[in-house]
TIMAR-322508 format. One record per residue (C-alpha): z negated, x negated, y negated. Coordinates in steps of 0.5 Angstrom, whole numbers, padded with zeros to 4 digits, always signed. Layout:
<sites>
ZXY ...
</sites>
This chain:
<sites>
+0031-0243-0202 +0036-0239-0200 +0043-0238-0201 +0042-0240-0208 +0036-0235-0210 +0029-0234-0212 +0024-0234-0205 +0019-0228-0204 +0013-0233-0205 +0008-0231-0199 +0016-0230-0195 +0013-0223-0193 +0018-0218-0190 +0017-0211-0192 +0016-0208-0200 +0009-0211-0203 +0008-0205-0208 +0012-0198-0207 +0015-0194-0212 +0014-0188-0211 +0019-0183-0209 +0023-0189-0205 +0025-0189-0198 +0024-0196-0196 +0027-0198-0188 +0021-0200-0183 +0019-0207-0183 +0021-0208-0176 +0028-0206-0178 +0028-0211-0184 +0026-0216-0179 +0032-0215-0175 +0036-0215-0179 +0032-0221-0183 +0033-0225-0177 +0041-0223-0175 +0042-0226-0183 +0044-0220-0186 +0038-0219-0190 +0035-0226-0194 +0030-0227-0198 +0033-0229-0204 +0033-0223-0210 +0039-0220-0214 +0037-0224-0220 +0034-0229-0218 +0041-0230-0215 +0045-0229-0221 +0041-0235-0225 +0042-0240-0219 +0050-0238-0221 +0049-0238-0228 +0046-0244-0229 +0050-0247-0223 +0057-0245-0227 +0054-0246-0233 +0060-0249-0237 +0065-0244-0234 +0068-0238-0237 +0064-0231-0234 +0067-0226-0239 +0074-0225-0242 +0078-0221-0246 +0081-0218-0252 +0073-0217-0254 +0072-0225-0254 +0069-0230-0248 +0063-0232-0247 +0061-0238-0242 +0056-0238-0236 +0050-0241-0240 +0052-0236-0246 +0050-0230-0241 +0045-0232-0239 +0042-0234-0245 +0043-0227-0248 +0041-0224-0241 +0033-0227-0242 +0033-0226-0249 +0034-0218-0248 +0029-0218-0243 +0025-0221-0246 +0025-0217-0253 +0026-0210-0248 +0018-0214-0245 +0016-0215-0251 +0018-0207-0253 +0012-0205-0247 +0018-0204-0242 +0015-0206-0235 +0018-0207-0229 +0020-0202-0224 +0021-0198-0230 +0028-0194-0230 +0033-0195-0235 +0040-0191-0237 +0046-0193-0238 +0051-0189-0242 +0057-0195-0244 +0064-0197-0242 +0066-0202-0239 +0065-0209-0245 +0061-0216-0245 +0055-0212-0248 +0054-0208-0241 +0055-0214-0237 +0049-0216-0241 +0045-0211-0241 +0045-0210-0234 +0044-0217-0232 +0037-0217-0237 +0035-0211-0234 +0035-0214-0226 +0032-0220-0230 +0027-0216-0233 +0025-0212-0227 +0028-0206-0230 +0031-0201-0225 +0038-0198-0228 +0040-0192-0227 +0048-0192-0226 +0050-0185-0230 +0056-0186-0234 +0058-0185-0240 +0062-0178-0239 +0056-0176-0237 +0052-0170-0242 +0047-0166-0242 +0046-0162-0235 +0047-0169-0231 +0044-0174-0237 +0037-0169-0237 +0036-0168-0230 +0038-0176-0228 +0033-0178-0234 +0027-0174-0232 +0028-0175-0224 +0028-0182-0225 +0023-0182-0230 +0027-0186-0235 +0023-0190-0240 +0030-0194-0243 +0036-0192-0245 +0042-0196-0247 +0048-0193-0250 +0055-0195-0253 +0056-0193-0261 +0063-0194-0262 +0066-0189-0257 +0071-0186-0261 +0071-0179-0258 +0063-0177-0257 +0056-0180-0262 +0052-0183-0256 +0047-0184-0261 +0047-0178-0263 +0047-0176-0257 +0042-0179-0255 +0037-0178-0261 +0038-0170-0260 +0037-0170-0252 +0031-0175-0251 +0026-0171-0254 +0027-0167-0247 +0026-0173-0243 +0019-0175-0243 +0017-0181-0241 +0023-0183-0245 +0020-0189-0249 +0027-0193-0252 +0034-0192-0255 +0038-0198-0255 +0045-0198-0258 +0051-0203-0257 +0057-0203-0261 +0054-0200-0267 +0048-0199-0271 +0043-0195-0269 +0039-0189-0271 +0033-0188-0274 +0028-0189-0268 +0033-0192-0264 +0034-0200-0263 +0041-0205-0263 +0041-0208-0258 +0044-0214-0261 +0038-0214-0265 +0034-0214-0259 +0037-0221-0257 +0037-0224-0264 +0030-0222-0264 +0027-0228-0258 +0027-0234-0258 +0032-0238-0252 +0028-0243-0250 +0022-0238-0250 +0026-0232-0247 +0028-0237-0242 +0021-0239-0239 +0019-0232-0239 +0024-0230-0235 +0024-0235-0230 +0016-0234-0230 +0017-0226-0228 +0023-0227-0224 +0020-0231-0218 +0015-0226-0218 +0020-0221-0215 +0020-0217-0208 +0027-0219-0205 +0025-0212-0202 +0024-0208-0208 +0029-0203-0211 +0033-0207-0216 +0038-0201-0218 +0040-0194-0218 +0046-0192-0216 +0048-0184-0216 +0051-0181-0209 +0058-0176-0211 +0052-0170-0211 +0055-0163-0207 +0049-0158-0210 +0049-0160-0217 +0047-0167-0221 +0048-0172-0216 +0042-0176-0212 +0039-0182-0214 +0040-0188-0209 +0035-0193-0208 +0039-0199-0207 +0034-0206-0206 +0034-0213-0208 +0037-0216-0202 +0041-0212-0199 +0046-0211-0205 +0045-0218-0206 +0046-0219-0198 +0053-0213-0198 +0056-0218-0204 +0055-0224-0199 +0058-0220-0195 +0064-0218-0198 +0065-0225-0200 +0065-0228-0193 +0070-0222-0191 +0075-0222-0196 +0075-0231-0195 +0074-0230-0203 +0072-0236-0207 +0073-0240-0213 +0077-0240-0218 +0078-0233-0218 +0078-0229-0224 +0076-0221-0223 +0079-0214-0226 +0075-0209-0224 +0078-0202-0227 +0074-0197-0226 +0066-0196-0229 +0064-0204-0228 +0057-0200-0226 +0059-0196-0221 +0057-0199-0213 +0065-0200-0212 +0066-0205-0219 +0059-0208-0218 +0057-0209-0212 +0065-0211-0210 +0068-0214-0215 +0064-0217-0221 +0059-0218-0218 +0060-0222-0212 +0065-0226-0216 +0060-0228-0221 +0056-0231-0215 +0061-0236-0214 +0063-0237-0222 +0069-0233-0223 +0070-0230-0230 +0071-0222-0231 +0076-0219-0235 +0074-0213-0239 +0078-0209-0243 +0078-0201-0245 +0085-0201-0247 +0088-0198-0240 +0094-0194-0244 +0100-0197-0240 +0102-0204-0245 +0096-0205-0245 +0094-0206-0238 +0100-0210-0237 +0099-0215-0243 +0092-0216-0241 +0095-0218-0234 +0100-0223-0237 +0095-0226-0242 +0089-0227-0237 +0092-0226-0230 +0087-0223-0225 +0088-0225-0219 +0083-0221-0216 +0083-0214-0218 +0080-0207-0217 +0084-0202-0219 +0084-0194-0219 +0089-0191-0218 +0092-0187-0224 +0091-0194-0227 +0095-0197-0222 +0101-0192-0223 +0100-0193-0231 +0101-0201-0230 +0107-0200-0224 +0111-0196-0230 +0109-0201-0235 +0112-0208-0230 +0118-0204-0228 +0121-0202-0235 +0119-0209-0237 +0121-0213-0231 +0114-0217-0232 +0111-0222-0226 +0105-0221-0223 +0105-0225-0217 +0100-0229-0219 +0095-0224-0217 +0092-0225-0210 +0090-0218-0208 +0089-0211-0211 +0083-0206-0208 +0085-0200-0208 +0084-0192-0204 +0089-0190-0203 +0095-0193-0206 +0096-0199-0202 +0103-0199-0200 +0104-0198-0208 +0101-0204-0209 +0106-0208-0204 +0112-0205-0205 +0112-0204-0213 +0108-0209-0215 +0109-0214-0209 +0103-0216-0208 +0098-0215-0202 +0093-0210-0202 +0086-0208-0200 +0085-0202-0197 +0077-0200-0198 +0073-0194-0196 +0065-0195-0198 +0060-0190-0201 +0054-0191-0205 +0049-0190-0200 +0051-0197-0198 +0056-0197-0192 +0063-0201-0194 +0070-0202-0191 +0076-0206-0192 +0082-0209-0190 +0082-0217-0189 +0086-0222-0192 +0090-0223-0184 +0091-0216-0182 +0097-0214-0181 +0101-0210-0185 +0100-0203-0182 +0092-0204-0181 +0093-0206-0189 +0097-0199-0191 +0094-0194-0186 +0087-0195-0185 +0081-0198-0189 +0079-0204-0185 +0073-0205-0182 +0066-0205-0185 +0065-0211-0188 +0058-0213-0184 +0059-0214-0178 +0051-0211-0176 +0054-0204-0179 +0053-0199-0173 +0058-0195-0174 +0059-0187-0169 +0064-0182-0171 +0061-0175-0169 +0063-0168-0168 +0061-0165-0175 +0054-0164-0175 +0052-0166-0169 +0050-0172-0165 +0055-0171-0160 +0060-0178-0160 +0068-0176-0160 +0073-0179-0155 +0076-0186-0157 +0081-0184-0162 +0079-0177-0165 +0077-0175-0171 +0070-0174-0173 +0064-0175-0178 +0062-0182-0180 +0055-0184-0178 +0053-0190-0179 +0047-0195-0181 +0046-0202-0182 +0042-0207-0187 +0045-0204-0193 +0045-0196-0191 +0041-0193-0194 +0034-0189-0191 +0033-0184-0196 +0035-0181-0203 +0030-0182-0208 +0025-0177-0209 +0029-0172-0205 +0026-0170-0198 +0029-0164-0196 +0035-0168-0197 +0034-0174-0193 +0031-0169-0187 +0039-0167-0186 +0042-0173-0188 +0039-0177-0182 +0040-0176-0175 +0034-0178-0171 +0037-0185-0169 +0036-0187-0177 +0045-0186-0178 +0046-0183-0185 +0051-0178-0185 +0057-0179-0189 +0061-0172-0189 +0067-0176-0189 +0071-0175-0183 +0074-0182-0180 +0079-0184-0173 +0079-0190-0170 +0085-0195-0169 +0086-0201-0165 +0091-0205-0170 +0094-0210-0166 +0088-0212-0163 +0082-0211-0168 +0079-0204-0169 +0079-0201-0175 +0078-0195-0179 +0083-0188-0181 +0081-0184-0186 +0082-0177-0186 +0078-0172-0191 +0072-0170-0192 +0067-0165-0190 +0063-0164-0196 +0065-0159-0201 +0067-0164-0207 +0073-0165-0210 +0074-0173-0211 +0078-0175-0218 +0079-0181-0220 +0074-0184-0215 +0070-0180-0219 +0066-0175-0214 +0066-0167-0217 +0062-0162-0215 +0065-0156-0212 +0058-0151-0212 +0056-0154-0218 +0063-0152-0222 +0062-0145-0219 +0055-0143-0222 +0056-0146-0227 +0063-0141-0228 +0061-0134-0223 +0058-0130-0230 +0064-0132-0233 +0067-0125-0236 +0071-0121-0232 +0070-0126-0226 +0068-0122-0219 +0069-0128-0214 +0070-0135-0216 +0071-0141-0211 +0073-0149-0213 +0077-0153-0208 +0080-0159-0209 +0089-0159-0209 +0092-0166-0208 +0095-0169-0214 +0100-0175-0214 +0096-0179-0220 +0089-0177-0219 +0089-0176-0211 +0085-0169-0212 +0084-0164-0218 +0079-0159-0217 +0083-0152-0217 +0078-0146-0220 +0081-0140-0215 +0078-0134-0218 +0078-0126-0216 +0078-0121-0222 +0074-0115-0224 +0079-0109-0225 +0083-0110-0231 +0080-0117-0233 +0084-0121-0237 +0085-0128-0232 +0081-0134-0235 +0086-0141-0238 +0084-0147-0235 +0083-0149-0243 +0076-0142-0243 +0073-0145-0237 +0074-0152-0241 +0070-0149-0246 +0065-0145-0242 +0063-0151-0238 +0062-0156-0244 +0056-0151-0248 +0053-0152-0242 +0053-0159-0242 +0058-0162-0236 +0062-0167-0237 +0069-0166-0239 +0072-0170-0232 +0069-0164-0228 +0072-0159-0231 +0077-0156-0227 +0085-0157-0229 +0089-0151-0224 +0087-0144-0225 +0089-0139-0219 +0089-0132-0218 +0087-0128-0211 +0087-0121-0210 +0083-0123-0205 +0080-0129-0201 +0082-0132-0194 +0076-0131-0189 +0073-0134-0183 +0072-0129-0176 +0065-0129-0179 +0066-0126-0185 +0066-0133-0189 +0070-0136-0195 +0074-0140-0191 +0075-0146-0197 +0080-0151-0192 +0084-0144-0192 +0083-0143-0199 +0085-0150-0201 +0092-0149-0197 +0093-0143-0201 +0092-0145-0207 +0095-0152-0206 +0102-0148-0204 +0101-0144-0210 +0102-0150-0215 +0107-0154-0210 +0111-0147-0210 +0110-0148-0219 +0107-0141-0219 +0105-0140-0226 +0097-0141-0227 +0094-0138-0234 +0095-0142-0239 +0096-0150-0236 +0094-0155-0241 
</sites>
């Protein structure tokens, strides 16, 4: 045994089976890492049913939905992965998520690891272009949806696309009931018999390979839908015990994590490590701003992941109620962190990570201006980190600004099913290129790490990631567009809007924020890429080379909107 897993039986270093399409690291490089302790044997779920067993009484789920204890979870976990079994879903097949953060996301999830199924973190604001594409590439053969999303039918949604997902074999619903041809996902569970569900599970699980892909995540995607990310049973089960040994987080605790609970930055970093040592999660849909704030005074999070237009909605609320929030130990945050300590007087957590893999954060003993200036360092210490000229493998000098590249136990070595992409991405040490541009710090002592922009074409909202390319292929047949080019504008709330910057035909009418709207959402694309400005150019700026210049581009249009130059039709 492990640090409370489930052993590869034969102890074997190196995946067993392949799955086609996933890049896994050469068995010497595991063996590295295996033998410096980044890299155990354990598996993810096997993890997960020692904590659930070991924390059996306590709560693991909480909120204005109801609670249910670790037992509880468990119990309901093994009884839909083995009703999803029984349905001749097999393990590595690949299942899609399409539901808001609730308790029956927490469930599916877990009893899919439990099951050996692959989820495949999509979102629920995800629609046709993005969930057609997502589903076919990974060859889904599962999909999980929310039934009682007041403002899109999922199962509706569902019914009419998955026909042109073909190796799509079940629809499960959550949260309502499902349609013909569809399954509720509650009355899968009711459907297994505990003690029966118990003993398949455990059965299957001491089979699986620690080596193995356990889950999909999704990279910000700069050329259109996003990259798959293999993510492997231990080393999201390895960065997890990382964050923990790096933030000293230990029970009790009890965990708020705002933004999608599917997405790397919540899984990975916070629901998930904290269920490892038996903390109970928060979950709540209502993030209007009395509602966050009732939810913190009746459930108090202590330590907490929260984006920051949420942030901005809870300072509000705590101000105009004067409310206390000290019980809070920290708050993790990009971006917002002197927010945090100066409005809500707590201590923050800057971090910085990618769903490739590499994390940094803030420790809990760094000094002020570490914590509010920079995003810490990586959160294992076997990370290789080298800031680059961009493009390049030529280091900077100490101090300079360059491209992050960066390999360790939990880096990624190649996206799934995507060669051409990987030949770029890599150089030829093995370093993953970020695109994300990075200074180095010495904070009293202590290295840490500045972030200072990107060098991807994306716009980043919300800690959603946006496609500039795709937003503009999507848009230049628009009529009485000549040109057209998307760059990000910063913004208080979102950190970044995306900004349509277009050149007319002559005599053409200029578009409205609301018409492109319209245009991108016949088109399938979810509504959180949509761009909120519109700016008109005679002309764009140029390189000497003759090239768009977009950083020029983006000054342009970011003083425009500064200045309160009026756009068409803003809504």
């Amino acid at each position: 045994m492990g640090k409370g897993g489930i052993l590869n039986p034969d102890r074997q270093i190196g995946v067993r089976e392949p799955l086609a399409g996933v890049v896994y690291p050469p068995r010497e490089v595991l063996e590295r890492y295996v033998k410096a302790g980044g890299l155990s044997l354990d598996t993810l779920p096997g993890a997960f049913i020692a904590a659930f067993e070991h924390h059996a009484a306590q709560l693991a789920i909480t909120g204005p939905d109801g609670s249910m204890t670790f037992a509880e979870l468990d119990e309901r976990s093994d009884r839909l992965a083995a009703a999803l079994l029984r349905l001749g879903i097999q393990p590595l097949d690949r299942a899609l998520f399409q539901m808001a953060n609730s308790p029956e996301l927490v469930i599916a999830t877990i009893a899919c690891l439990k099951a050996g199924v692959i989820p495949v973190c999509t979102l629920a604001s995800h629609r046709e272009l993005e969930i057609g594409q997502l589903g076919r590439h990974a060859e889904a053969r599962l999909w999980f949806v929310q039934g009682d999303d007041e403002k899109f039918d999922l199962p509706g949604f569902a019914a009419g696309l998955s026909a042109e997902i073909p190796s799509m074999a079940e629809v499960v619903v959550a949260r309502a009931a499902p349609r013909p041809g569809q399954r509720s996902l509650e009355a899968l569970i009711a459907s297994e018999p505990a003690a029966a569900a118990r003993a398949t599970v455990r059965a299957l699980v001491k089979t699986f390979d620690p080596f193995q892909a356990a889950v999909f995540q999704l990279s910000g995607g700069t050329t259109g839908v996003s990259k798959i990310i293999p993510r492997l049973s231990n080393d999201y089960l390895g960065q997890m015990r990382a964050i923990l040994a790096a933030m000293k987080r230990a029970a009790p605790e009890v965990v708020f994590s705002g933004g999608p609970m599917l997405h790397n930055a919540g899984f990975v970093c916070h629901w998930g490590p904290g269920m490892l040592i038996g903390s109970p999660v928060v979950i709540s849909r209502d993030f209007t701003e009395d509602g966050l704030l009732e939810l913190f005074l009746k459930y108090r999070p202590t330590w907490c992941f929260i984006p920051k237009p949420l942030l901005l909605r809870l300072i509000a609320a705590t101000r105009r109620r004067n409310a206390d929030l000290s019980f809070i130990r920290s708050i993790a945050t990009m971006g917002g962190a002197p927010l945090i300590r100066r409005d809500l007087g707590v201590r923050p957590t800057s971090v910085f990570g990618m769903a490739e893999g590499p994390v940094m954060m803030t420790r809990p003993d760094d000094p002020l201006a570490s914590l509010e200036e920079t995003v810490g360092r990586p959160v294992c210490e076997l990370d290789e980190v080298r800031l680059v000229k961009p493009g390049t493998t030529e280091p900077v000098a100490e101090g300079e600004m360059g491209e992050l590249t960066i390999r360790g136990p939990f880096t990624l070595h190649g996206y799934y099913k995507a060669d051409d992409k990987n030949r770029e991405s890599f150089t030829p040490e093995g370093f993953l290129r970020s695109g994300d541009l990075l200074r180095c710090r010495v904070v009293e002592g202590r290295r840490c790490y500045v972030f200072e922009g990107r060098i991807k074409d994306i716009v980043k909202r919300a800690g959603e990631t946006i496609s500039c390319d795709e937003i503009e292929r999507a848009l230049r047949d628009s009529p009485g567009i000549a040109d057209i080019a998307v760059v990000p504008v910063p913004d208080e709330v979102y950190m970044e809007r995306a900004c349509a910057c277009v050149v007319l035909q002559p005599g053409a009418e200029a578009p409205t924020v609301r018409k492109f709207g319209e245009i991108l959402s016949q088109k399938g694309l979810a509504k959180f890429k949509w761009p909120e400005h519109v700016q008109v150019f005679d002309a764009f700026p140029m390189t000497k080379s003759g090239k768009l210049s977009k950083p020029l581009l983006r000054e342009a249009a970011t003083q425009r909107i500064r200045a309160a130059i009026p756009e068409p039709n803003r809504i």
